[in-house]
LOBA-686072 format. One line per 10 residues: for each residue x, y, z of C-alpha. Coordinates in Angstrom, 3 decimals. Layout:
N
X Y Z ~ ...
***
This chain:
434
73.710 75.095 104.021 ~ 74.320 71.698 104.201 ~ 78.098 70.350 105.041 ~ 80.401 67.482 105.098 ~ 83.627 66.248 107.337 ~ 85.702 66.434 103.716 ~ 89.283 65.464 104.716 ~ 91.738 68.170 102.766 ~ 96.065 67.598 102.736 ~ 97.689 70.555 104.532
101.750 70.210 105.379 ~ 101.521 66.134 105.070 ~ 98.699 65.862 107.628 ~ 94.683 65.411 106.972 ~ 92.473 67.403 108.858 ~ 88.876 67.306 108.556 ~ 87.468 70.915 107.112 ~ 83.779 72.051 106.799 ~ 82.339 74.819 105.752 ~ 80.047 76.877 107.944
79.327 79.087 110.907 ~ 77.817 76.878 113.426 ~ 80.297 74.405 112.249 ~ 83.187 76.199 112.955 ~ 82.116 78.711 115.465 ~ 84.940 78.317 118.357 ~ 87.442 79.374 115.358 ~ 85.360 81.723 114.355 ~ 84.750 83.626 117.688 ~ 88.204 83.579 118.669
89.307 85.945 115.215 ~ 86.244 88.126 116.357 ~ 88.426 88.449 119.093 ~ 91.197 89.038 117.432 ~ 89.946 91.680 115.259 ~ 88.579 93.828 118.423 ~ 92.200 93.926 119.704 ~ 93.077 94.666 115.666 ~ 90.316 97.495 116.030 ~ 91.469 98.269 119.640
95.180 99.176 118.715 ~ 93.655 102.009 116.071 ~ 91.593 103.190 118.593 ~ 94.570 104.331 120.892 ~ 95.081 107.347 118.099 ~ 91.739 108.387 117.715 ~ 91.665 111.039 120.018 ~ 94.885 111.535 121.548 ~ 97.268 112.143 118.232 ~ 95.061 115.017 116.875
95.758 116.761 120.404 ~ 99.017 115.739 120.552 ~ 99.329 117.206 116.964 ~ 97.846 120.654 118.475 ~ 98.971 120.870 121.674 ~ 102.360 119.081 122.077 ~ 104.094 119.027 118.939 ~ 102.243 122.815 117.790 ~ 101.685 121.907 113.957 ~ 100.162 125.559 112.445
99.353 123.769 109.184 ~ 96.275 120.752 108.953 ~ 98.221 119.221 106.139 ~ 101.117 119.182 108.751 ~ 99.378 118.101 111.189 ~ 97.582 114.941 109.054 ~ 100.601 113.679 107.951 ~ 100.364 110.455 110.268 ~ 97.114 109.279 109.068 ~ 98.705 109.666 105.054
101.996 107.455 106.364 ~ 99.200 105.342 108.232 ~ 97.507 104.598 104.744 ~ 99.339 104.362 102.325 ~ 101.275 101.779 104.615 ~ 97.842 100.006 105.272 ~ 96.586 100.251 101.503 ~ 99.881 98.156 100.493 ~ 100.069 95.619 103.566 ~ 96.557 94.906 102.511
97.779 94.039 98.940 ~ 100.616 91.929 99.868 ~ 98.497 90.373 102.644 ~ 96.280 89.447 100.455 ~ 99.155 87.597 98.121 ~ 100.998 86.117 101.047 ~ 97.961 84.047 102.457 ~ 97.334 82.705 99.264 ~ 101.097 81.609 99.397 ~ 101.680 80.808 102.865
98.839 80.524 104.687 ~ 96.498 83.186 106.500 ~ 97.753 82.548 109.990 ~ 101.752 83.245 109.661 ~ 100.382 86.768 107.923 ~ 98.374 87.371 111.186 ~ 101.302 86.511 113.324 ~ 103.746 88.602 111.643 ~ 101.331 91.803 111.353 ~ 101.034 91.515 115.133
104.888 91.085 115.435 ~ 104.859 94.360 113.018 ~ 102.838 96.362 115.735 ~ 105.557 95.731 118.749 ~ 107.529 98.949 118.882 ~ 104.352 100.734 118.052 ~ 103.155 102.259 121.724 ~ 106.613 102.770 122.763 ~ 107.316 105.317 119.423 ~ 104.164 106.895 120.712
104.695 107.234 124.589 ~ 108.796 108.517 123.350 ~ 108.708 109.960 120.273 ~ 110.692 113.413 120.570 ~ 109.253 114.853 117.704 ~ 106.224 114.485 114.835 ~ 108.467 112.557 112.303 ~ 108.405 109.551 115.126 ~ 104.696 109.860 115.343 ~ 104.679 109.368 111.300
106.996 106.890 111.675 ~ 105.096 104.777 114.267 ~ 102.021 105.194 111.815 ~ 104.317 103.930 109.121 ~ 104.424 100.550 110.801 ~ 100.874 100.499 112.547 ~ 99.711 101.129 109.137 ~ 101.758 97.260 107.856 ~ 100.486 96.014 110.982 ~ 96.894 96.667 110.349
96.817 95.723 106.964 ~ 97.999 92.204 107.769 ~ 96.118 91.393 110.571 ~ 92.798 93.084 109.570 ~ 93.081 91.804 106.302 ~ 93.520 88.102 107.749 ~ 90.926 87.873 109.909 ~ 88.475 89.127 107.321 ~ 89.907 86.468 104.599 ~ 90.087 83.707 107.858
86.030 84.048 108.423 ~ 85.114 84.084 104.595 ~ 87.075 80.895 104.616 ~ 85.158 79.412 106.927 ~ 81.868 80.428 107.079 ~ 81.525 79.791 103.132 ~ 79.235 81.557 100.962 ~ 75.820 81.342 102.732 ~ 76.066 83.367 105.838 ~ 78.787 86.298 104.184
77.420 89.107 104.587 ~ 76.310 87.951 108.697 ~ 79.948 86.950 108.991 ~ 81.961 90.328 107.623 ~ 79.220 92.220 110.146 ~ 80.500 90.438 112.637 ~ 83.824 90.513 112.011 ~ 83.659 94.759 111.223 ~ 81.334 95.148 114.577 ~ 84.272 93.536 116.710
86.737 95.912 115.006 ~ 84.849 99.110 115.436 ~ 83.518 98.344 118.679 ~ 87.113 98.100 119.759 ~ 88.012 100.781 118.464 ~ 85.352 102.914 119.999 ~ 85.569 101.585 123.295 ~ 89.164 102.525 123.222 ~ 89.718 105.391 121.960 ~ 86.314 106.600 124.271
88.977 104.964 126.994 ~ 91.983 106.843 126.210 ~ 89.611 109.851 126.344 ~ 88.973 109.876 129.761 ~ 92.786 108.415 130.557 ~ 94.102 111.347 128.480 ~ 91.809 114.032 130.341 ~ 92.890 112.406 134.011 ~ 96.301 111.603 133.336 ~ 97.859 113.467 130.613
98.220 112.985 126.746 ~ 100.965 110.300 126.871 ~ 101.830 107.487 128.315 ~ 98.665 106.431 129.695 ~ 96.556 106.101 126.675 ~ 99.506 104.138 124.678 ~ 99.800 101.997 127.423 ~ 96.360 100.185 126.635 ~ 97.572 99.865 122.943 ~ 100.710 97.827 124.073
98.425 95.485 126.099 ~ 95.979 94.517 123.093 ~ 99.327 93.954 120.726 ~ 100.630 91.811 123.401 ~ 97.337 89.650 123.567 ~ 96.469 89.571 120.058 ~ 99.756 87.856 119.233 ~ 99.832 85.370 121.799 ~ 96.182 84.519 120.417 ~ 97.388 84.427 116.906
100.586 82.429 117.833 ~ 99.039 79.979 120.139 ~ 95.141 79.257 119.742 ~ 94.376 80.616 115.920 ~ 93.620 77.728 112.872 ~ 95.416 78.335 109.521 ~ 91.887 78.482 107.152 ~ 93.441 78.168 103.664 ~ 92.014 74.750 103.065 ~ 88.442 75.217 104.164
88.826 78.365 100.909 ~ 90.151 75.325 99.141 ~ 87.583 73.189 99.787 ~ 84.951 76.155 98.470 ~ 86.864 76.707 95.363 ~ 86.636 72.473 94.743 ~ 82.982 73.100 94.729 ~ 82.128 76.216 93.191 ~ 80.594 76.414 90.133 ~ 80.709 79.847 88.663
81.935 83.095 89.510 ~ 79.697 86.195 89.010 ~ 82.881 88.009 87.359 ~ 82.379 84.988 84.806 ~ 85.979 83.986 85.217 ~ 87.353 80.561 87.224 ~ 90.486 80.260 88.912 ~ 93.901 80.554 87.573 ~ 94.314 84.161 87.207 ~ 97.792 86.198 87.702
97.777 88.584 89.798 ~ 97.904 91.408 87.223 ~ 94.659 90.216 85.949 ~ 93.129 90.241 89.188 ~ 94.253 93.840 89.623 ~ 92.918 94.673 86.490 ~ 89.610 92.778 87.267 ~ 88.897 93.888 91.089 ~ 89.999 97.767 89.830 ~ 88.703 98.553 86.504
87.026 96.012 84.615 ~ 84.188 94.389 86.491 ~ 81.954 96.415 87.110 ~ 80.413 95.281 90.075 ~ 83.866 94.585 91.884 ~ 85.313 98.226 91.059 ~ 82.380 99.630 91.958 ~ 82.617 98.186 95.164 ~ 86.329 99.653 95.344 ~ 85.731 102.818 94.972
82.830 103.053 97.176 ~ 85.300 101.809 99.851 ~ 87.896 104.427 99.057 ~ 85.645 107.296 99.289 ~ 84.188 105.400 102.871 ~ 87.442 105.672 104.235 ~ 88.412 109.253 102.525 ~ 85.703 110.353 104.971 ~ 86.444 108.761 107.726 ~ 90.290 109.559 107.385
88.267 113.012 107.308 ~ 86.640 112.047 110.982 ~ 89.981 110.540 112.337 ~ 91.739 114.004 111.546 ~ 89.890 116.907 111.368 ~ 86.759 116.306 113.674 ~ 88.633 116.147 117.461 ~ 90.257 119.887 116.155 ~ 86.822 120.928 115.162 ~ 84.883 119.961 118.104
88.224 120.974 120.618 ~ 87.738 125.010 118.771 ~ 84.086 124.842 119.331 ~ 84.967 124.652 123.186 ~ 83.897 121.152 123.504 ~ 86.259 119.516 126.679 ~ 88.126 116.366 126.276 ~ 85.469 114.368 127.252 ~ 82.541 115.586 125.316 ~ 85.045 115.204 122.403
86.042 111.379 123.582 ~ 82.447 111.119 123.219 ~ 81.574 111.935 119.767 ~ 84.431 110.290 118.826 ~ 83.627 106.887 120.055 ~ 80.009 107.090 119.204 ~ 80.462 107.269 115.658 ~ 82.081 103.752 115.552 ~ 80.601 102.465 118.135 ~ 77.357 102.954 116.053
79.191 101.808 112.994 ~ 80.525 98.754 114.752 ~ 77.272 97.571 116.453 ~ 74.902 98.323 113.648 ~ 76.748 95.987 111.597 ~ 75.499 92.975 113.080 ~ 72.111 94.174 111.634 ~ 73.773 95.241 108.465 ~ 75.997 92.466 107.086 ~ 72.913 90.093 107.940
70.265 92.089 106.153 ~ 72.412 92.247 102.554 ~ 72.127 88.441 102.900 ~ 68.311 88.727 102.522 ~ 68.045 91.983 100.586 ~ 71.287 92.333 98.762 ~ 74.285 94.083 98.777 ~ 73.751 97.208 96.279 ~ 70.496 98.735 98.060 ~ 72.720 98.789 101.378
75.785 100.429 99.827 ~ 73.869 103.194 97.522 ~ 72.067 103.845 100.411 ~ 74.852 103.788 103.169 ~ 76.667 106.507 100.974 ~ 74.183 109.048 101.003 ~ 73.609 108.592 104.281 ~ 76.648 109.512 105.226 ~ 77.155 112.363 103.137 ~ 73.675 113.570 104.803
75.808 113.603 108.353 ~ 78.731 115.056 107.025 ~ 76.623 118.329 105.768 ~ 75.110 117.971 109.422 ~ 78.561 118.098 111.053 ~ 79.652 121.539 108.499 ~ 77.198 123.424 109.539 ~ 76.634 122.092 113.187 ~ 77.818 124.622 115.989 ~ 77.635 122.237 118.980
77.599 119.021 120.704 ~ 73.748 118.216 120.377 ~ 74.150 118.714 116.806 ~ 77.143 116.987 116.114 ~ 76.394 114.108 118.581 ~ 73.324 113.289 116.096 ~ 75.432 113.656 112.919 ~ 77.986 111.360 114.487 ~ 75.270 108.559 114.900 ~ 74.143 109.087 111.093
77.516 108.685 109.892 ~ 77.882 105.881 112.092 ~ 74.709 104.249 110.360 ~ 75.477 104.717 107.132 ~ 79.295 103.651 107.224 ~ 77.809 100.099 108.953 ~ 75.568 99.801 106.055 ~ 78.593 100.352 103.741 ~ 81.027 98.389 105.458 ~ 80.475 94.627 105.763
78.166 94.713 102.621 ~ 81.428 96.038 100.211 ~ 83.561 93.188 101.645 ~ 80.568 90.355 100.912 ~ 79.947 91.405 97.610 ~ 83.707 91.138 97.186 ~ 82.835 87.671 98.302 ~ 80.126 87.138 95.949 ~ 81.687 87.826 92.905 ~ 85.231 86.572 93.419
86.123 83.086 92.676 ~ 87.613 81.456 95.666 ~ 91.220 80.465 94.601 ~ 91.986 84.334 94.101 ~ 89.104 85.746 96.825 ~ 91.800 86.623 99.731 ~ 93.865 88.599 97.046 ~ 90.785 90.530 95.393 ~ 90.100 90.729 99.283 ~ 94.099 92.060 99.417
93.274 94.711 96.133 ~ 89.771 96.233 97.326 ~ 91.430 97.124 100.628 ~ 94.537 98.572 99.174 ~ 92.109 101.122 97.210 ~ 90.020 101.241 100.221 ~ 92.345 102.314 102.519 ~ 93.902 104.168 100.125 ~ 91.272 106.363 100.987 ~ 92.727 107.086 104.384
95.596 109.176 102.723 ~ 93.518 110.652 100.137 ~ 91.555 111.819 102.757 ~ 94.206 113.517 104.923 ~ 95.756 115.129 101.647 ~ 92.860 116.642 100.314 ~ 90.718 118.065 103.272 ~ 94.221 119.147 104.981 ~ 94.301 121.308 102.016 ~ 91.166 122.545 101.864
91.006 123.025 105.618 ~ 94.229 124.931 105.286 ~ 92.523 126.692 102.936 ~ 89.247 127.801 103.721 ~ 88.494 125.966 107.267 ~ 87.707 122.756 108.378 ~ 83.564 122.974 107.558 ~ 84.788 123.676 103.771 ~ 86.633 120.750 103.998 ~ 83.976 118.750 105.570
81.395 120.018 102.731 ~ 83.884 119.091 100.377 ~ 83.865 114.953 101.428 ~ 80.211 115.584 101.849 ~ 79.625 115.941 97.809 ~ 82.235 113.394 97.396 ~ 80.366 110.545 99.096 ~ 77.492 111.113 97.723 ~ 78.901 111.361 93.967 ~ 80.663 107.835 95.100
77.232 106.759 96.064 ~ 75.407 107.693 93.158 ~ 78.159 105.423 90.856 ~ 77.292 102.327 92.838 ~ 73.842 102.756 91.838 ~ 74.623 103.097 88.085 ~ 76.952 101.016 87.620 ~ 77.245 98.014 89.475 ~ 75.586 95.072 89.143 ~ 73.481 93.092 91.869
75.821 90.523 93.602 ~ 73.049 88.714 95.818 ~ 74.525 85.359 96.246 ~ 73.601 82.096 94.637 ~ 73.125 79.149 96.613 ~ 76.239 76.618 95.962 ~ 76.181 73.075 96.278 ~ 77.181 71.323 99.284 ~ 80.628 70.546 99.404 ~ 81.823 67.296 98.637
85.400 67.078 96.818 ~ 88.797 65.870 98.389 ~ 91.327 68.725 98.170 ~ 95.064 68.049 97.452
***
């Protein structure tokens, strides 16, 4: 894609904005950064609060006991909304500053919480803090990679996140086993919130006028509709009526139904099985750690082959692995199952937030960004409500069987209903923005 030094006005100054990767790739690689340490500060739960859950705080009940990742999102699913809204109104870099502000008191409610209700609580605001800062880094590297290299771009950015989040919480799985469930583990988290703001405060580029600059050029949406919508019709649009855009949201819900599933239920599986800390620190860093690293494959390939293919396909992949890890009995089993899932969920992931891309126009992309992720990780809470009651019910394979059927009914939909969102080329920008 071909680009031009097109001056835009931003707080009474002109700065020169292109669009591109190689163009802008110091920016870029610093919120890759970024959005490992985002990724990073998640993975400080992964293994340690189901534990703590079982063997601290002694919750009898699964539904009980998955409380934290329901507070966790339903406070991401809204942060992602409002995120969303605010960076179209402010800017996308005083979002990102004040969801890592948001994350402060985080580790410290961990290492000192006297009871579950502070665990929930400190989920609470992890949940705000990850739904502003995730959500900003993804809108930052749409904005300036523009539309050509997507797909390549949200792999990136989703490989940096996962891989930080497996490399933790494998971390705080071997910290936990040698030192004890808290502080040590929590004490990584407060290092990565620390760094990630003084990135965001000191070295990161607001990016609202390189989306400007895209939405000066762009000639047609794929929804068929410009710019200038409320944001009740962009609800309405992104949820319901296009079908290709709330396709793509419900596909993401169900994604992160099941892996609300894996953040919950799967360490309390494996730890009944007689697995030891480690082996389960293991199989719960491989399955993003596949998911994060495949995606630099993944996001790159739905540039060349499209967007749907990956998704439909992604989904049933994944409910493959789940039925793999309901009827698997031990850690050769499971270890496989984990690497499937991890496949399938990097084939999903980047490739849902592209074709969000694709089809939005890009004076109201960051908040159909903002809505897709509030239904996405909406899923998170959905998925601790409904397999806490059906593992409370009839055990944790059931439940396990139960998301299986689920994914794969979500991945079936895709392929009905929506509509290829391959990406056209677009003219080279050219326009001053005001």
């Amino acid at each position: 894609m071909r680009s031009t030094n097109t001056p835009y006005q931003r707080y009474g100054t002109k700065e020169a904005a292109t669009l591109g990767l190689r163009q802008n790739l110091a920016q870029f690689m610093l919120l890759v950064a970024v959005n490992a340490l985002v990724g990073g500060t998640l993975g400080q739960e992964r293994i340690v609060l189901p534990l703590l859950a079982d063997q601290v705080f002694h919750l009898d009940l699964y539904t009980s006991a998955l409380t934290y990742i329901l507070a966790f999102g339903l406070a991401k699913a809204a942060a992602n909304y409002f995120a969303g809204t605010l960076s179209d109104r402010y800017g996308r870099k005083p979002v990102l500053v004040i969801g890592w502000a948001v994350a402060l008191p985080v580790p410290l409610m961990l290492i000192f919480g006297p009871d579950w209700g502070w665990i929930v609580a400190a989920n609470v605001i992890l949940g705000v803090s990850q739904g502003l800062t995730w959500s900003t880094t993804v809108m930052m590297k749409m904005d300036l990679v523009g539309p050509e290299r997507r797909g390549f771009a949200m792999g990136l950015n989703e490989a940096a996140g996962y891989l930080g989040l497996a490399g933790t919480a494998l971390a705080t799985g071997y910290i936990a086993a040698t030192y004890g469930l808290r502080p040590g583990p929590f004490l990584l988290g407060a290092a990565y919130v620390a760094l990630g703001l003084g990135l965001s405060v000191f070295a990161v580029k607001e990016t609202r006028g390189h989306a400007r600059l895209e939405a000066a050029n762009h000639t047609s949406a794929r929804t068929g509709v410009g710019g200038g919508l409320s944001n009740r019709e962009i609800f309405t649009l992104t949820s319901f009526r296009d079908k290709s855009l709330s396709s793509v949201s419900q596909a993401g819900m169900v994604n992160n139904l099941n892996d609300g599933l894996a953040w919950g239920l799967f360490p309390v599986l494996f730890a009944a099985a007689g697995l030891t800390i480690e082996k389960i620190g293991v199989l719960a860093a491989v399955y993003p750690a596949v998911w994060g690293a495949a995606q630099l494959i993944t996001g790159a390939l739905s540039d060349r082959y499209g967007r749907k293919r990956l998704i439909v396909g992604g989904m049933l992949l994944q409910a493959a692995a789940l039925a793999m890890i309901a009827v698997g009995q031990d850690f050769g089993v499971w270890l496989a199952a984990v690497i499937l899932l991890g496949a399938g969920t990097a084939m999903v992931y980047p490739t849902l937030l592209a074709a969000i891309g694709d089809v939005a126009h890009p004076e109201w992309r960051a908040r159909s960004v903002g809505i897709y992720r509030l239904w996405r990780d909406g899923g998170f809470a959905a998925g601790a409500l409904l397999s806490g009651i059906i593992a409370d019910a009839y055990g944790i394979p059931a439940a396990v069987s139960a998301v299986a059927v689920l994914t794969a009914a979500s991945g079936i939909i895709v392929a009905v209903r929506m509509r290829g969102t391959d990406h056209a080329p677009t003219p080279a920008p050219s326009a001053r923005i005001h």
